[in-house]
C-alpha positions in Angstrom: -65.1 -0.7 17.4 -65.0 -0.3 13.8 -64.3 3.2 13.6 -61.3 2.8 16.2 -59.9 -0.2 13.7 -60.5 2.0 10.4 -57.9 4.9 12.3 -55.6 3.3 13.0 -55.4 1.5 10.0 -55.6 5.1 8.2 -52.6 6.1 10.8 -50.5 3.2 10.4 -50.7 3.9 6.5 -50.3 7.2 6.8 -47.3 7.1 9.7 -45.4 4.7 7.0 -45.2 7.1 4.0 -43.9 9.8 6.1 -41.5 7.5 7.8 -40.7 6.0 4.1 -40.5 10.0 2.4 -38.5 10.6 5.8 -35.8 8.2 5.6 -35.4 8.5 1.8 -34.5 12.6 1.9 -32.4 11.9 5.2 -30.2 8.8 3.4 -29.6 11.3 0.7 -28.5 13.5 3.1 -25.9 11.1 4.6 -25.2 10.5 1.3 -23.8 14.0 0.6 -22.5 14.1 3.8 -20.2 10.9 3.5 -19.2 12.1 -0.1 -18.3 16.1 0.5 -16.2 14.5 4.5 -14.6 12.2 2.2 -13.0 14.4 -0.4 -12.5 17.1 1.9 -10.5 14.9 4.2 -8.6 13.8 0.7 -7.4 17.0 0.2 -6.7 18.2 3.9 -4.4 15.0 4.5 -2.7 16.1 1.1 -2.3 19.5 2.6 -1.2 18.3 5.9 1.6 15.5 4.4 3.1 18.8 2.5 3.2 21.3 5.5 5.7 18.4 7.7 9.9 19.1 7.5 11.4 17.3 4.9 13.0 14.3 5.1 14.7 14.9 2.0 17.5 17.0 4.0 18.1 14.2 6.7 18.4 11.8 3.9 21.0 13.8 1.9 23.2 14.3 5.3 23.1 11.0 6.4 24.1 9.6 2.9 27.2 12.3 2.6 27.8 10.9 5.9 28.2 7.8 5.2 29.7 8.1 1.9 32.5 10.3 3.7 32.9 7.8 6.3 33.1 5.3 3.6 35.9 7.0 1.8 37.8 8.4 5.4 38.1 4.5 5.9 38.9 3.3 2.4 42.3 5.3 2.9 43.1 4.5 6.4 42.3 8.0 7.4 41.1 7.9 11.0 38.0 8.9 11.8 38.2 11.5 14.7 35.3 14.1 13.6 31.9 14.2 14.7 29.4 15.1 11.9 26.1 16.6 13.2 23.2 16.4 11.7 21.1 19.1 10.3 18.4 20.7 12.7 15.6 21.7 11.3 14.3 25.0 11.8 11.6 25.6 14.5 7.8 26.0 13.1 6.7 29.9 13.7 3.7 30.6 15.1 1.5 31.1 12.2 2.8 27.9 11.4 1.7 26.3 14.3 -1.8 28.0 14.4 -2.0 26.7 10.6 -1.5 23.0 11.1 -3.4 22.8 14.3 -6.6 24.2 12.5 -5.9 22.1 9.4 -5.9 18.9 11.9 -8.7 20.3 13.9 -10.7 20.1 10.4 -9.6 16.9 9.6 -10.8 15.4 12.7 -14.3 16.6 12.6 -14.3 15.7 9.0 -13.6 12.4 9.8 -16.3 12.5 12.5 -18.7 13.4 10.9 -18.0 10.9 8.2 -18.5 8.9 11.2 -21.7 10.2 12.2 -23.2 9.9 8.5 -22.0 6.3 8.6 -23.3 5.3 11.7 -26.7 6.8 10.9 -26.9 5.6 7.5 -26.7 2.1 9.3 -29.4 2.7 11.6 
C-alpha cells in the first residue's frame, strides 16, 4: 500500500508541473493572439470606414439646397422646381469582392479575439 501512495503522490506532482508549464506557454499564446486580433481589427475597421460613399457629397447638396430654397423664398420667388439629389455611383465588382473579404477578415478577427478571450478565462 505504500508503494501505490508513493505513485501517486510522484503523479500528482508530476501531472501539476506539466499542467502549470502547460497553461503558462498557452496564456502566452492567448496573449499574442488577443494582441495581433486586436490591432488587426484596428486597422481593417479603418480600411473599411474609408472604402463606404461619402457623405460629404449628400451634405454639400442638401445644404445648396437649402440655401437656394432659402434665398428662392427670401424674394418671393416661388418655388416650383424639384432638386434631386445626387446618386451615388454603383460599387463595381472588384469593389464588392474587396469589401466582402475585408468584412469577412474582420469578423474572424473578432472571433477569434473571442476564442482567445474565452479561453484565457477558462
Amino acid at each position: 500500500k505504500d508503494e501505490r501512495s508513493r505513485f501517486w503522490t510522484v503523479y500528482q506532482k508530476v501531472a501539476l508541473q506539466h499542467d502549470n508549464q502547460f497553461l503558462e506557454h498557452y496564456d502566452g499564446d492567448m496573449d499574442i493572439v488577443l494582441i495581433f486580433s486586436g490591432l488587426f481589427s484596428a486597422v481593417n475597421t479603418a480600411f473599411i470606414t474609408t472604402m463606404g460613399p461619402s457623405d460629404a457629397t449628400t451634405t454639400d447638396a442638401l445644404l445648396t439646397q437649402i440655401i437656394t430654397l432659402m434665398v428662392m423664398n427670401s424674394q418671393g420667388t416661388p418655388i416650383t422646381d424639384s432638386y434631386p439629389l445626387p446618386v451615388p455611383s454603383a460599387y463595381s465588382n472588384g469593389q464588392i469582392w474587396f469589401q466582402t473579404l475585408a468584412y469577412a477578415s474582420l469578423s474572424f478577427s473578432l472571433l477569434a479575439a473571442f476564442g482567445a478571450v474565452l479561453g484565457k478565462q477558462w
